[in-house]
Structure formats: C-alpha cells, structure tokens
N, C-alpha and C positions, 0 to 999 in steps of 0.2 A: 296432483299426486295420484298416481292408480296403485293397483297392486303390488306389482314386483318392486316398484321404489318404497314402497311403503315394510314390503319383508325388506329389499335390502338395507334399509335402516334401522329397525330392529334388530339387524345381524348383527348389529355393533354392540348389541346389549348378551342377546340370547341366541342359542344355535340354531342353525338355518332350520331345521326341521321347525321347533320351536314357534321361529320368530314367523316362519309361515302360515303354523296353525293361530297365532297372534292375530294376522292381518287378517285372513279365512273368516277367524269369528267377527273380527270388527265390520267387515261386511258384511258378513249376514245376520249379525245381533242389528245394529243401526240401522245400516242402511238397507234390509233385505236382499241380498244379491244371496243368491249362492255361489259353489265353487265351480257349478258349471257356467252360471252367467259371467264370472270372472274369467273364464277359458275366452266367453265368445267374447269378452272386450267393455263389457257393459263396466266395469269400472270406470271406464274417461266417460261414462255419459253423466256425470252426478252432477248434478245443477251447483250452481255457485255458491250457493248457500251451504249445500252437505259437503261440498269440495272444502271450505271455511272451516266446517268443523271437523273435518275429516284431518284439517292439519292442526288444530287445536288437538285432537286425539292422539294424533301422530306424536304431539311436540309431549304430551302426559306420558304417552306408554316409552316413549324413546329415554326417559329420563326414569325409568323402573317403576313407576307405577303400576300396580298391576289391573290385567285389562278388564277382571271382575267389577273394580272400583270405577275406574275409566269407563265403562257401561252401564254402570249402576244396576248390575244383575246376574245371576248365575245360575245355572244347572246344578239340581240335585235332584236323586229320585226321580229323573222325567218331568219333573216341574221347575218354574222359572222363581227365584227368589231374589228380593231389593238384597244388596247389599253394600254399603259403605265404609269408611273407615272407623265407624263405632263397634264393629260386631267382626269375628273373624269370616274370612270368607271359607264356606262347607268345602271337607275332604273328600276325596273317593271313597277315604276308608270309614269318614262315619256313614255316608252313604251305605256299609257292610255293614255297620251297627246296625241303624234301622230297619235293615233286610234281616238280620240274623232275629230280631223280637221278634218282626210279623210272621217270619215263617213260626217262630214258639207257636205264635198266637195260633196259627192255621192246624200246627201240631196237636192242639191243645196244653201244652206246656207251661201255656200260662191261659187266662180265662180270655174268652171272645168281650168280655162285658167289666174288664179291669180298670181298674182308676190306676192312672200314670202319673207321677210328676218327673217333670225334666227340669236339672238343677244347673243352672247357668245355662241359659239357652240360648243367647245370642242373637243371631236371626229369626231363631224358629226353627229352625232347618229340621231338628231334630221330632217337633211336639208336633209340630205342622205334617210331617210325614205320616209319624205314626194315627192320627189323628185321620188323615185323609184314607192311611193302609185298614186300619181296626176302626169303625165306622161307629162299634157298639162302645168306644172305649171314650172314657170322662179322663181329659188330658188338661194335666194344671203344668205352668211352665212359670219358672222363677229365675231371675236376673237381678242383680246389683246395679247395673246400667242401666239409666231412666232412657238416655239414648238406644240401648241396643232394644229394647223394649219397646219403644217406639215403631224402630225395624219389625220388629216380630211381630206384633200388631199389625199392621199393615200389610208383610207377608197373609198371615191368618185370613185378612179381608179378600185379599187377590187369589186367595186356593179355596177360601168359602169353606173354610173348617171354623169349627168354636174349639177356641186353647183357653183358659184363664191365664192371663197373663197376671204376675204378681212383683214388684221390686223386693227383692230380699236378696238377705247377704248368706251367700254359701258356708264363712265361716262363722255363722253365729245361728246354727239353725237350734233352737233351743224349745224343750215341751213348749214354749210359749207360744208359738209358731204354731205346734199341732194343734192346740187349743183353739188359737185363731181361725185358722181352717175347718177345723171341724173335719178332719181327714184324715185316716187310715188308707194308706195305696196298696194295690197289687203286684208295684214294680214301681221302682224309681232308677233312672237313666240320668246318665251325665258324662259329657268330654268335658273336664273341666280343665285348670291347669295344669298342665304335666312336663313341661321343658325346663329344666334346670339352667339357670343363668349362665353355668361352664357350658353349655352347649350351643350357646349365641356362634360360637365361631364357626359353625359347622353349616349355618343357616346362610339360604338367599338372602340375598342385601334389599330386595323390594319385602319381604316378610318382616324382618327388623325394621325398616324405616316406616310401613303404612298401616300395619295391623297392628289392633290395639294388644297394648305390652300386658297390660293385667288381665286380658284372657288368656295369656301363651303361658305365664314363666312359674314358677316357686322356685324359693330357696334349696340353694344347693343341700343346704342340709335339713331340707323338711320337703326332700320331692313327692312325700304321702300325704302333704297338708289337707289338702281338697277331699280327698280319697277316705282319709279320718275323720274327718268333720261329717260326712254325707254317710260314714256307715255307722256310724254313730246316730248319728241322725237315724237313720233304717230302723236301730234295733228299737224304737221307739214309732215311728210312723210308718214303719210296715207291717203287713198282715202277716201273723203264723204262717209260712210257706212263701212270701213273698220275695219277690226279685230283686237286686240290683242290678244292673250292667252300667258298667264303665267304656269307655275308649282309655286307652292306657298308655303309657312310656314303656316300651318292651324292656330298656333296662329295669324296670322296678317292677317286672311283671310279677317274678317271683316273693319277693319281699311284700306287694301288697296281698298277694294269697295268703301268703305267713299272717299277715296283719287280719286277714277276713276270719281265718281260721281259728285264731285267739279269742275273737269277737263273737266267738260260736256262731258264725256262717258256716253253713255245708254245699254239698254240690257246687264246688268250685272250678269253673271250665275256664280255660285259654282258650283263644281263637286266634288262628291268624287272619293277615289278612290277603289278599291279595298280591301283597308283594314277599309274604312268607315270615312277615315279623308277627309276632306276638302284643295283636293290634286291641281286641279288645276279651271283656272277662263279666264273666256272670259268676252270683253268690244265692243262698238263699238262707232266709231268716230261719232259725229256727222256731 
C-alpha cells in the first residue's frame, strides 16, 4: 500500500481533503516520511515489516477510528501527547483556553507564581501546558479516571513538568477535599462535561463510538452539572480575587454567566473561539 491508495480508502469514510491529511500524518507520525518524501515516491520503499503495519493502520482508521488513537499520540500546544481511548482526545479550542491563561499570566491578570488546579484533566493536556507555559506556577490536576490518570502521568513524564496528579470526583468536590489538600488556588480551570445527550445526533460517528462517554455528556436537563459542582467548589478553594475559566457549550453560555453571577462571581468574560462560537469564560471570586 503507499500513499494515494491509502487516501483513496479513507475517501470511503472522510472527504478527500480529509482523508489526505489522514494518510499525510500517518506517515509522518509512524513512519517519518514527510509530504515531500511522499511526492518523491519514498512511500513504496517501506520495508515489509512497516508495509504490515502500515495495513493494520489502514484496516483501524478505514473503519473510524480515529487516527489520534490509531497513533497513540497527538499535537497540542506544539507538544506531542499519549492519547488512548481512556481520555478524550485535545481540541483546537482548548488549545485557546490555555493560550487565553498564559497570555493573563504574562498580562499580569493573574500572578506569575499562582497555584492552579485543573478539574477533570484527562490527558493532561490542559495542567501539562500550563505547567510547561507559567514555569513559576504549582499545578495540581484531578480526574475520576484511574486510567486517564495514568495517561496524564506519563504525558507529565515525556514534557518534564511536575502536575500533582490526584483521583477525585468532580461531583463530589466537598470542604473535605480542601482540607485534604491543604490548598487554596489562584485559578481553577476545567473542560469538563458539556454535550447534552440530545446532541449525539449532530456528532461524528468515530466521536460516539471511541471517546470515552462520561468525559463528553450531561443530562439534558442538568447541562450546568459540572459547571455547579466546580463553582461551588471555587467559592470555597479559591482565593479572594481568584479565577475560574471553563471551556463551554455556547448554547449554555449564557445561563451559566447567570449562574456565576447569583454565586457572586464578578468579571464575567465570554470568549470566542476561533471558529466564532462562544468557546470559553472566566469568573472571579469575590
């Protein structure tokens, strides 16, 4: 198999543009080719062995796997991160989350020297960046998933950051937790769940089938679950003046400002994102 049979079999899944940046990365994450070693032909030189798994790969991504999984690794923030089907795989747009802190940070908007925790972290993606961007900042990360945990951990090892990695449950953050810790933060960060289960229809079919369910969903009629629990949490383990920011469901962008603002949070910012939706949101404690 070389190249163009490799997109045009993909095409039967995803569209040619798509299915070409597909094959692009699968050789150059794997097997190091680039796009211009693929021009001059070096894809039919692949010894028998990469040709082997090269159709093993083939036969994963052709059936919707996605090819983050299929590699066991993905770009964010300019850095390479494990990912599997325990942890979701990182967005462009929390990628804009973590850019919108560290510029606070450089702003001074928030301190050079802040204790962070990140609530459902997943891979890491999140604790690991900031961790690596804010050099001076003490970053504790918490997850429910002893697996995704695992993940993040071992991300943390391959970027040569210190996270505290902790298992806890997002909706049960309770004084007993702070006590445990011994921790007041500067800023507490979180994409936690935010897709409402009437919205499955609207979703790729490799998102549904590979990514884990209980990082994506809340009830349709509790799409603030996560968002309640953790600002709740806040007015308790953050400092006078301290941050929240969220990544968000733009439908409920509104309705959780309302919610921040009952909770007497002030300086309450939207942001979009990149693609012009109202992606993520900052609060602050009183």
């Amino acid at each position: 198999m070389n190249y163009n049979e490799l997109w045009h079999l993909l095409a039967q899944r995803y569209d040619e543009g798509e299915a070409k940046a597909i094959a692009r990365m699968t050789y150059e994450v794997r097997f190091g080719l680039t796009f211009s070693d693929l021009c001059l032909g070096k894809d039919t030189q692949l010894s028998a062995d990469d040709q082997t798994e090269l159709e093993e790969i083939a036969q994963r991504l052709s059936q919707g796997e996605p090819i983050q999984y299929v590699l066991g690794q993905t770009g964010f923030c300019g850095r390479f991160f494990i990912v599997n089907e325990a942890v979701l795989i990182p967005r462009p747009e929390t990628e804009e989350l973590c850019r919108w802190i560290a510029e606070s940070e450089k702003r001074k908007v928030i301190s050079d020297k802040c204790s962070i925790l990140d609530i459902g972290t997943g891979s890491g993606c999140i604790a690991i960046t900031l961790a690596a961007e804010m050099l001076q900042a003490q970053v504790t990360a918490w997850d429910i998933s002893a697996e995704a945990l695992e993940v993040a951990r071992e991300n943390a090892k391959r970027t040569n950051v210190h996270v505290s990695f902790e298992q806890v449950d997002a909706l049960h953050l309770t004084s007993d937790i702070l006590h445990q810790t011994s921790e007041v933060f500067d800023l507490i960060v979180s994409n936690p769940p935010y897709i409402c289960n009437k919205e499955r229809a609207t979703m790729e079919a490799n998102v549904l089938e590979h990514e884990p369910h209980t990082a994506l969903f809340v009830p349709d009629d509790n799409p603030l679950l996560f968002y309640r629990a953790i600002a709740q949490y806040g007015q308790t383990a953050l400092k006078e003046g301290g941050w929240l920011y969220f990544e968000i469901n733009p439908l409920y962008a509104d309705a959780l400002a309302d919610m921040l603002k009952m909770m007497s949070y002030y300086d309450i910012n939207i942001k979009q994102d990149q693609f012009g939706k109202q992606r993520m949101m900052r609060a602050r404690k009183k």
